[in-house]
N, C-alpha and C positions, 0 to 999 in steps of 0.2 A: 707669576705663577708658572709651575712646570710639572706638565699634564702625566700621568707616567704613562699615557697613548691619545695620537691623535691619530683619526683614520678623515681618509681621502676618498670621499664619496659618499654616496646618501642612500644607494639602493639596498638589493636585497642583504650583501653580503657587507653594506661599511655600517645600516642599523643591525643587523645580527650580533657582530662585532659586537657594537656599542651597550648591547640587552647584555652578552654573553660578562664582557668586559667590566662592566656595572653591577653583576651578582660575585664578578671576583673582588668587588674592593677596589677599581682601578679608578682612578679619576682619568675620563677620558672626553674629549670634542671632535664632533662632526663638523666635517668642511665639504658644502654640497649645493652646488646649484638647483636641484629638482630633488626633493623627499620620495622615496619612494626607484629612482631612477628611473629609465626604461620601464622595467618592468609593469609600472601606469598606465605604460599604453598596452600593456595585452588583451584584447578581446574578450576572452573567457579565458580561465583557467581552470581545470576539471581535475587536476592530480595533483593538487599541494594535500596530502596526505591531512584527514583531518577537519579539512573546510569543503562548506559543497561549494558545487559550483558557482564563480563569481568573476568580478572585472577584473585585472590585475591592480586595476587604480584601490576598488574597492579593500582585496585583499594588502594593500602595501600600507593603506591607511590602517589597518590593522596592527602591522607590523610597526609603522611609525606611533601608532600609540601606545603600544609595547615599551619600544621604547623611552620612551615620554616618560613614561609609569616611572622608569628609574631616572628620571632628573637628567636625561642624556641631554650636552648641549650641542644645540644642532645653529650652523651659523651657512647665512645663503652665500656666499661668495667660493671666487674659481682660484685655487691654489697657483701663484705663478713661482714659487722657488723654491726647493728644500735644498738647507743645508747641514752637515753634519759636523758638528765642532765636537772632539773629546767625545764623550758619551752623551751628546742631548742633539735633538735637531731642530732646528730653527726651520719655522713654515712660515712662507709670507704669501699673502693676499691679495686679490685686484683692489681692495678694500682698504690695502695701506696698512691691514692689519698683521703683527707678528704674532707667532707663538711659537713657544717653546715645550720640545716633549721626549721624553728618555726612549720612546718608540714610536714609529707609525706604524699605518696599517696601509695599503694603496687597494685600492675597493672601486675605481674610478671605470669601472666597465667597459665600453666596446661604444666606436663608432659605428655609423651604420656604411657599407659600400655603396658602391656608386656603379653607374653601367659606364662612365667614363665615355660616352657617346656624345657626335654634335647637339645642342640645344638642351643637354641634359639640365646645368648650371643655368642656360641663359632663360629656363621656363622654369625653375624651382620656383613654387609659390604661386605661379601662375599657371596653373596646372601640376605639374609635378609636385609629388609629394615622398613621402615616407615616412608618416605618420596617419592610418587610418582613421586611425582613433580619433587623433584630434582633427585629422582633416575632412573625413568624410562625409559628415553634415553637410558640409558646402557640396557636395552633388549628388543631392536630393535629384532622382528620376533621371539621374544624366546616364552618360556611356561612359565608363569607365575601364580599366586593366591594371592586373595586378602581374607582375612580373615575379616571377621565383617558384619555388619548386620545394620547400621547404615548409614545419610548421606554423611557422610565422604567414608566408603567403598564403597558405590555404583557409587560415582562420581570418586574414584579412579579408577573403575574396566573401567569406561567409558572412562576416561583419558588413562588407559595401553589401552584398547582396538584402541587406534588409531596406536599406536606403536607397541604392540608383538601377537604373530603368536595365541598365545592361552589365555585366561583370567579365569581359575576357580574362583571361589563367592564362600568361605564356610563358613559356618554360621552355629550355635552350636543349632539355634534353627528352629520352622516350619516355620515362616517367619520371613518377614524382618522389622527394624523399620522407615526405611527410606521412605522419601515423594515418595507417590504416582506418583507423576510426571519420580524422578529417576527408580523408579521400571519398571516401564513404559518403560523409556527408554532400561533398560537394558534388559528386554525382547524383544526388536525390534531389537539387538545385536549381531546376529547370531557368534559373536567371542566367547565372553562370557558363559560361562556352569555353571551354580546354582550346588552348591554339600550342601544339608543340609536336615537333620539335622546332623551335622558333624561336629569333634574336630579334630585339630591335635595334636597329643600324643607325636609324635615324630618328629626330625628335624636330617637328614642326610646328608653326601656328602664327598668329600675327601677334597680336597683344598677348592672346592667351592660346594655349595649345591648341592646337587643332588636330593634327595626325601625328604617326608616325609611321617609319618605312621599316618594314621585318624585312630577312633574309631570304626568306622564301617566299613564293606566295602564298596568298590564303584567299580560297575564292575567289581563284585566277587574277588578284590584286597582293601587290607588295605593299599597298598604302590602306591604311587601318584608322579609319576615324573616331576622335574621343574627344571626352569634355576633360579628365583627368587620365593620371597613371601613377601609380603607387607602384615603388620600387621597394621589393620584400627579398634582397639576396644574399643575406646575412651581415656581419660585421666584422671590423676589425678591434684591435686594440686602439682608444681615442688616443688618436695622434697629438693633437694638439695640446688634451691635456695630459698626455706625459713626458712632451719636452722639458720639465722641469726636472725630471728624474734621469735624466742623460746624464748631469752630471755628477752622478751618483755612482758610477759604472754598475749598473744593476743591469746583470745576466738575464738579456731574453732571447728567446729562437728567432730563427728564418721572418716570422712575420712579424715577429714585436712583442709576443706573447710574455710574458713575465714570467721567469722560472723559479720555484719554490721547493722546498723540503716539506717530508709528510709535516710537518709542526706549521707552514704556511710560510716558515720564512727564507727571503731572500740569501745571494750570496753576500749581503750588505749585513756587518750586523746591525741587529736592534731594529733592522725593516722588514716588515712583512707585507704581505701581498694574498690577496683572496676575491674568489668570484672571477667572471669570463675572464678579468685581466690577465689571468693566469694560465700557463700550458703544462698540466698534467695530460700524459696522454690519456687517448681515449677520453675527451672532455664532452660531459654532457651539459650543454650550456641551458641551466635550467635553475628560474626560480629556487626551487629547494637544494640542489646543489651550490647552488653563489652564498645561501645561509649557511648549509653549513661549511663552507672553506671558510664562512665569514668566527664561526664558533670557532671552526679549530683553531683561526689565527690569535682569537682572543685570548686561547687558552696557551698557546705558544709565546704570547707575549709572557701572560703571567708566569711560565714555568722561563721566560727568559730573565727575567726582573728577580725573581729569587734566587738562580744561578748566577746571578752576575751582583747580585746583594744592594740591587738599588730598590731602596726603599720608596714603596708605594706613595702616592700621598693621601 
């Protein structure tokens, strides 16, 4: 079989794609490790225009049975190779599995960063985190810190602050860049304590975390005692899964970002690209923007498949 789209990724913008693609007639499959992507783990979500407010898990399940509805086939495994023969591309899989498709879409979202500090790697999991959502439960009443300055850390701090006994906020700069509304909140908080302008330098503990060493001090101490620390300081494009696309020469900026046309497609033909993976400027990396780059691309596809007269299936 040969799909006339397959999209690379499972979040907001590779099922949007898949709804959008599937009311065009397109025979298309999802290739995605997590349904839903990232965006599962958001705490609350108060601005997807339409829904009140909810979990982003909650709201993506929505989305994925949206798509569902039109028979999208959604398969778990991690893309390791695209290639492009003539007009169709071949996608192969950790799973040993091939396919073949007159188009992709790359939808494959953003890693998370790193503070790239001693002990960062060597206490992942054993303390260190960055994933609230999933990780939080485990420090029930503990002392906790959330690093970043963004709206992702601020709803995190809000998130731990229903669970653990203490919440630090440290932030490398004088404020914060998160929406006024979260700032807001977290000031009405009384768990929560603001530590900034402040870095953490160092990461310690024996088995399991125990401190860390800021830059300055705080409380005439550089050493900052916790049971965890959730690292919230945005992302990059996932490295790892788009070394496959290296050798595609597909056009991206300074950081990795994937550069596209208003239609979503790449300088590759017949490959498109949608959601944070992508560098329009001024990017507002958000839930309902990653849908819709994920529609336009689906509609760029089809307006590409009619101008180039390959028939749907």
């Amino acid at each position: 079989m040969i799909y006339d789209l397959v999209i690379i990724g499972a979040g907001p913008a590779g099922l949007t794609a898949s709804i959008y693609a599937s009311r065009y007639g397109l025979k298309n499959l999802i290739i995605g490790r997590t349904p839903g992507g990232t965006a599962t783990e958001a705490y609350r979500v108060e601005n997807y225009p339409g829904c009140s407010a909810m979990t982003g898990n909650e709201l993506m399940r929505k989305v994925l049975s949206q798509a569902k509805e039109y028979q999208a086939e959604l398969i778990n495994a991690e893309v390791k190779e695209v290639k492009k023969e003539k007009n169709f591309f071949t996608v192969k899989t950790d799973t040993r599995r091939s396919f073949r498709a007159k188009t992709i879409v790359l939808a494959m979202g953003l890693r998370r960063r790193t503070l790239g500090v001693p002990g960062e790697k060597e206490f992942f999991n054993r303390g260190v985190a960055y994933c609230p959502t999933c990780d939080g439960p485990l420090f029930k009443d503990k002392v906790v810190a959330v690093v970043g300055g963004g709206d992702s850390a601020l709803t995190s701090c809000l998130f731990l602050s229903k669970i653990a006994k203490k919440v630090y906020l440290i932030h490398c700069l004088q404020y914060f860049e998160g929406q006024k509304i979260w700032q807001e909140k977290i000031n009405q908080e009384k768990k929560i304590v603001k530590i900034f302008p402040r870095r953490i330098e160092e990461i310690h503990g024996q088995r399991f975390l125990t401190h860390v060493i800021l830059n300055k001090q705080y409380k005439n101490k550089k050493r900052l005692n916790l049971d965890g620390l959730f690292i919230e300081i945005g992302s990059l494009p996932a490295e790892q899964e788009t070394k496959f696309i290296l050798g595609l020469k597909i056009k991206r900026d300074r950081s990795g970002y994937v550069i596209i046309n208003d239609s979503g497609q790449t300088n590759v033909s017949g490959l498109f690209a949608a959601g944070d993976l992508t560098a329009p400027a001024n990017k507002l990396r958000q839930i309902i923007t990653a849908s819709a780059e994920g529609a336009i691309a689906a509609k760029g596809v089809q307006d590409f498949l009619a101008k180039n007269r390959l028939k749907t299936s």
